[in-house]
C-alpha positions in Angstrom: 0.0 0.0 0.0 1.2 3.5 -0.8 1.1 5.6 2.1 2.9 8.5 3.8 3.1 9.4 7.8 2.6 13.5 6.5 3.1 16.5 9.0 4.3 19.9 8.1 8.4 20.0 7.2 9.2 23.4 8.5 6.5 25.7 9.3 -1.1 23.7 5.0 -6.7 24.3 4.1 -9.8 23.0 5.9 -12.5 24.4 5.4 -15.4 23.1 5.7 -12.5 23.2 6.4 -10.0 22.8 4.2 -12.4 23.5 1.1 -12.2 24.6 -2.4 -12.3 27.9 -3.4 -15.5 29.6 -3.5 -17.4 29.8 -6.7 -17.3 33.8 -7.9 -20.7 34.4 -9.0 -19.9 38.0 -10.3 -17.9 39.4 -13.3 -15.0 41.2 -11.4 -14.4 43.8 -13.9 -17.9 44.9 -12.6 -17.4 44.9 -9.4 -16.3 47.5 -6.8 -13.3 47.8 -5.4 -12.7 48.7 -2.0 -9.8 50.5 -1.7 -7.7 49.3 1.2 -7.0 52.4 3.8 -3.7 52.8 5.8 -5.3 51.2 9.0 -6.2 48.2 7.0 -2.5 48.0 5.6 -1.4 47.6 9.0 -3.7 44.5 9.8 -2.1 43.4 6.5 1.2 43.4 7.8 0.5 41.6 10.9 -1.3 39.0 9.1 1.6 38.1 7.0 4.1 38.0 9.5 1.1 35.5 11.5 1.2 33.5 8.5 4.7 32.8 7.2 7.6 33.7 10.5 10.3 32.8 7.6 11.8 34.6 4.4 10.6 31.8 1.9 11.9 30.6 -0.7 12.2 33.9 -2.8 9.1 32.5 -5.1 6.2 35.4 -5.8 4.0 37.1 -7.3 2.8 35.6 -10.4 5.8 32.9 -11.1 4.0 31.6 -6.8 0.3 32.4 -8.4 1.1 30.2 -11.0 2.6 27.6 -9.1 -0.4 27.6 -6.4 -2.9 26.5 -9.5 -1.1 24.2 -10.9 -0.5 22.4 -7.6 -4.2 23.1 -6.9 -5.5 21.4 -10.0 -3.2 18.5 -9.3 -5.1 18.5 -6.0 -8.6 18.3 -7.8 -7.5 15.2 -10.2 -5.3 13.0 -7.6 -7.2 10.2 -5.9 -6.2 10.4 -2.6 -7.0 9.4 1.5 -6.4 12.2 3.9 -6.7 11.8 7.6 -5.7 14.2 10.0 -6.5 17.0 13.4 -8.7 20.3 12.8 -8.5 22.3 15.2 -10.8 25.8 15.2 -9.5 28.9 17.5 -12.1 31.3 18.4 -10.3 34.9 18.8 -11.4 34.5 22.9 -8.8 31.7 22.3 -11.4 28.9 22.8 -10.8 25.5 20.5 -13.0 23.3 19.1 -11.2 20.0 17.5 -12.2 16.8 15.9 -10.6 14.2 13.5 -10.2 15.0 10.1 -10.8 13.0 7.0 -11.0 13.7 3.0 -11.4 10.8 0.5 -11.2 11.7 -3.1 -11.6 9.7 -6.1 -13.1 11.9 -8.5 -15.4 12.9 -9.5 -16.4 11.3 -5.6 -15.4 13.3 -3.1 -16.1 13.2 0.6 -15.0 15.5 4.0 -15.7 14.8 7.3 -14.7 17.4 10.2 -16.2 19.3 13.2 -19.3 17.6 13.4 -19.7 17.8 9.2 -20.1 15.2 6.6 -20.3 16.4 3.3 -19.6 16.0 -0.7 -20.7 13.9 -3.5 -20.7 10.1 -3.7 -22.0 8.2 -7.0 -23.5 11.9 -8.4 -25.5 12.5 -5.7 -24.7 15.4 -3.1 -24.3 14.5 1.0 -24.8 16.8 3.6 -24.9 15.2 7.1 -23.7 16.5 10.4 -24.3 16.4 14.5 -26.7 18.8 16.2 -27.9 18.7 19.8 -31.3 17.8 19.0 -31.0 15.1 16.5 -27.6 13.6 17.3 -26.1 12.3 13.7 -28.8 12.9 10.7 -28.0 13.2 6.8 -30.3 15.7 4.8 -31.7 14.7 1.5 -29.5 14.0 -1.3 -30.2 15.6 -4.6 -28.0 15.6 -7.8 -24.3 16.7 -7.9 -23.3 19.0 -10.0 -21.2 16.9 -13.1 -17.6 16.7 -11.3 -16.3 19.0 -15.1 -18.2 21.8 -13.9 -17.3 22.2 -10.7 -13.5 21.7 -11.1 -13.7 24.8 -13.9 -15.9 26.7 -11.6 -13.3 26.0 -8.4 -10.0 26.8 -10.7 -11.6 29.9 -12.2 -12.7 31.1 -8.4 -9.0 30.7 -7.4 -7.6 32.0 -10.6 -10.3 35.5 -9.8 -8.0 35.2 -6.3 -4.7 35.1 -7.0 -4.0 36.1 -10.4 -5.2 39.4 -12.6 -4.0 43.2 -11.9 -6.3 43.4 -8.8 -6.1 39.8 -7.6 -7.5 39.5 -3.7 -4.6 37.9 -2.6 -0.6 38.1 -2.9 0.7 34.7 -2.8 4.2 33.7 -1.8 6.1 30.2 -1.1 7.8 30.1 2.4 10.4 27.9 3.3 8.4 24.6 4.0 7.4 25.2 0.4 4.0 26.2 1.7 1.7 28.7 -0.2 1.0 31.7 1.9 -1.7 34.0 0.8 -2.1 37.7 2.6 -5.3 39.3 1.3 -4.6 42.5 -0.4 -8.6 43.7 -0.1 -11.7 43.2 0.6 -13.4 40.2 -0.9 -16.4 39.1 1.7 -16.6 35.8 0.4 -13.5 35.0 -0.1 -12.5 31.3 0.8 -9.4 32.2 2.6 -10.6 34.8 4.5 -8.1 37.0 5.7 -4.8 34.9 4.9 -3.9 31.3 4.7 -1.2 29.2 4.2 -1.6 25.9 2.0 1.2 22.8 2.1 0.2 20.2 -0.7 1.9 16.8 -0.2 4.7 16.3 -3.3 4.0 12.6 -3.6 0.0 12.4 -3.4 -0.8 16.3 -4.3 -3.4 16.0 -1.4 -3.1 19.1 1.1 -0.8 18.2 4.2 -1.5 21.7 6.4 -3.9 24.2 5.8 -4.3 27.4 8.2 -7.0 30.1 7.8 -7.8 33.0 9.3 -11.2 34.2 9.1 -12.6 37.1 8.8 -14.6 36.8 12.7 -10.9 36.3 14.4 -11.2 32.2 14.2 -8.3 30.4 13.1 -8.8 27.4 11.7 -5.5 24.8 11.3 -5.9 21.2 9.3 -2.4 19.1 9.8 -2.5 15.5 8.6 -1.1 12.5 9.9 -1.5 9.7 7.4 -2.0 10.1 3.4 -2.4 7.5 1.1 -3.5 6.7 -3.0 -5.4 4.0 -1.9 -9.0 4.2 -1.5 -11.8 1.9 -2.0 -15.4 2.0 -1.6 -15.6 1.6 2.3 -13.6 5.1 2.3 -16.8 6.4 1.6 -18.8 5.1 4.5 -21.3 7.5 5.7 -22.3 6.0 9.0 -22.0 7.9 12.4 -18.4 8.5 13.7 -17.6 10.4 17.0 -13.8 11.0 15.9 -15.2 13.6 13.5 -17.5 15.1 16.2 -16.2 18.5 17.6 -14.5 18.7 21.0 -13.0 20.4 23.5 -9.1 19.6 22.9 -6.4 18.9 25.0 -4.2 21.8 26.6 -1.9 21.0 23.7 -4.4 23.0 21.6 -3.3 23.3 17.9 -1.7 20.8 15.9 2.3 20.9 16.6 4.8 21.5 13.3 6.3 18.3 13.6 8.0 16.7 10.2 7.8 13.4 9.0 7.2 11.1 5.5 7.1 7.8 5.4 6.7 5.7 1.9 
């Protein structure tokens, strides 16, 4: 079995989670700009310096925009087993954790974290998750939409991002060869809220870390521990599981940069 032990090498996702970019449902040309003022330029600063705490590789600009697509879309066509921590950081410094699993063989797909179940298995959509009330419950299923359009609609949302003359976000590679993204302006629905930092596995393209901060002061970290090619269809069991339930962590609180592969 193919399989890698896969932590961060040097200090990414989520979201849910690590999740794929946001669908833009606006020509940007059309769209107004808010100009970022010189308070908001210092918030920038403090969230790059959050994100990266190294001088990189030298890679930026659009030679790092490009290479964060192309190592995206490898993402969206591997077939790949992720588990893994999430961990969610409320700004009162608060956690809520729970396992973390993605299974993806497309055009099936499926994420499990903080109390969420959710994708598309067999071209039919899943949506299931833990309340108080009902315990475990999945929601209808209706029809996916056909795996082609959604990987154009995710590449041309991050494309809107990260690339352009008034792209949302600046995009760098740190020294873990990590893609850090520092939000240049406003963008409410932007995926990555106000910076994030994405480390894709070289071997399986699947994403090893993934931090974001949002936009309400919540920082959310994915790390995982174990990535693998091989997935079959028990991977895509939808039955109840408490590892995936959110929970009070440990004082450890956020995954640890630790680094280690395994073949």
């Amino acid at each position: 079995m193919s399989e890698a032990t896969a932590t961060d090498a040097a200090p990414e996702p989520p979201a849910p989670t690590p999740e794929p970019p946001a669908a833009a449902h606006r020509d940007i040309r059309l769209r107004v700009v808010l100009l970022v003022a010189l308070l908001a330029a210092t918030s920038f600063l403090a969230v790059e310096l959050w994100l990266t705490g190294s001088d990189g590789d030298g890679t930026s600009g659009a030679e790092a925009a490009d290479a964060l697509v192309a190592a995206y879309t490898r993402n969206l066509d591997a077939t790949f087993l992720v588990q893994g921590q999430t961990t969610r950081t409320l700004e009162d410094g608060r956690t809520l954790s729970s396992g973390y699993l993605v299974v993806q063989r497309p055009p099936d797909r499926l994420q499990r974290s903080l109390g969420s179940t959710a994708g598309d298995i067999g071209g039919r959509s899943v949506n299931c998750s833990v309340t108080p009330e009902v315990s475990y419950s999945c929601a209808a299923s209706g029809a996916s939409v056909p795996w082609e359009q959604q990987r154009a609609t995710i590449l041309a949302a991050l494309d809107s991002y990260v690339r352009g003359d008034d792209p949302v976000y600046t995009v760098k590679v740190d020294s873990a060869d990590c893609f850090v993204l520092t939000r240049r302006r406003t963008e409410l629905d932007a995926t990555y809220g106000k910076g994030a930092r994405l480390c894709f596995d070289p071997r399986y393209s699947a994403l090893r870390r993934l931090e974001v901060q949002r936009d309400g002061g919540a920082t959310d970290v994915m790390l995982a521990d174990r990535i693998t090619d091989q997935v079959t269809d028990a991977d895509f069991d939808l039955g109840e599981d408490s590892t995936y339930d959110p929970q009070v962590p440990d004082p450890s609180g956020t995954p640890s940069d630790s680094a280690q592969e395994t073949p």
